[in-house]
C-alpha positions in Angstrom: 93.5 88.7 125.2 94.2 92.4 125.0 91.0 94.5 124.1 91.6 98.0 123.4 88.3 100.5 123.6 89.1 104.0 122.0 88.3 106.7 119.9 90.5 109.2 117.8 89.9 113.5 118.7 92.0 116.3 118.4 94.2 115.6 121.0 95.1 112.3 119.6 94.2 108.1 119.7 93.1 107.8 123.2 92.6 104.3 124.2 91.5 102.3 127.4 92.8 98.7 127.6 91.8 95.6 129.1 94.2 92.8 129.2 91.9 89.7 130.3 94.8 87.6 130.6 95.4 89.7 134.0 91.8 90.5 134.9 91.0 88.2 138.2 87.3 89.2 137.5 87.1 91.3 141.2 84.4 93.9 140.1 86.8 96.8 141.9 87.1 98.7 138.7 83.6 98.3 138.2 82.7 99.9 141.6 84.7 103.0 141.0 83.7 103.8 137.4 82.3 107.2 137.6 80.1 106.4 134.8 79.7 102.7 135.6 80.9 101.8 132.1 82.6 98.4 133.0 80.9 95.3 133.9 82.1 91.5 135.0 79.6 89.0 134.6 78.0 86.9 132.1 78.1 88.9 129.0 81.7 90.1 129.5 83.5 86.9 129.0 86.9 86.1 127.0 86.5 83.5 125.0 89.5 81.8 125.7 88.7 81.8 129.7 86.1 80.1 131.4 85.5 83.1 134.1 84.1 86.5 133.7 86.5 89.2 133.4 86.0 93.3 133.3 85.3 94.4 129.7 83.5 98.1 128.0 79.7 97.1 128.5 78.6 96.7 124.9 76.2 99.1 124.8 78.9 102.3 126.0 81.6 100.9 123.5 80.4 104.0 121.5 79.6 106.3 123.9 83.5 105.8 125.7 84.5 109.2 124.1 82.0 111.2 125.9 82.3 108.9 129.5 85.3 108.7 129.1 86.7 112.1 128.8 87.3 113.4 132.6 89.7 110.3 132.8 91.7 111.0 129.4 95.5 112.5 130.4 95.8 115.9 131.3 92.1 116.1 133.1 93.6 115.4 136.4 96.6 114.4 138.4 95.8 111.1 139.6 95.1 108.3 137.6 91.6 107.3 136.4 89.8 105.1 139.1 89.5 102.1 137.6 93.7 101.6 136.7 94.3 102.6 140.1 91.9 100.2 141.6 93.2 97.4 139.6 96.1 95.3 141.5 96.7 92.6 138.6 97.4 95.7 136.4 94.8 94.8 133.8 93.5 98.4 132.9 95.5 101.1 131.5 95.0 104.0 129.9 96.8 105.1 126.1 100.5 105.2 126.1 100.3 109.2 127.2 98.5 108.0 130.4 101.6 105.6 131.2 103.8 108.2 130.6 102.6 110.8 132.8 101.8 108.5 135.6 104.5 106.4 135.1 102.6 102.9 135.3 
């Protein structure tokens, strides 16, 4: 399942994905979220899997425009933490984060 956690601003639809089919439930993007808006556990489980997998804790679904902003393209030159730190390649960032970082 592909969940897909965004907002719309000036700049554009900005979007930060989450494809659970890829997600091996490893906590590493959770440990490196500057703003500790991902989570792995009980509450964040696919429904078509039996294990936990990363997910947008519900409570910051709403907030991920403000938390998110430092990692939105163009506010740095690496990528965000938690798509770096994610070897199954379950995280990304909007199509303009794959483009200039070339994942």
């Amino acid at each position: 399942m592909i969940a897909h956690y965004g907002f719309n601003d000036a700049s554009g639809d900005w979007f930060l994905t989450l494809d659970t089919d890829k997600c091996n439930g490893c906590g590493k993007c959770v440990e490196v979220c500057p703003v500790t808006i991902l989570g792995v556990g009980p509450d964040e489980i696919d429904i078509f899997r039996e294990e936990p997998v990363a997910s947008v804790k519900y409570d910051e679904r709403k907030k991920i425009r403000y938390h998110c902003a430092p990692c939105k393209p163009g506010y740095g030159s690496e990528p965000p933490p938690c798509v770096a730190v994610c070897k199954p390649g379950a995280i990304s960032h909007s199509e303009g984060w794959k483009v200039l970082y070339g994942r």
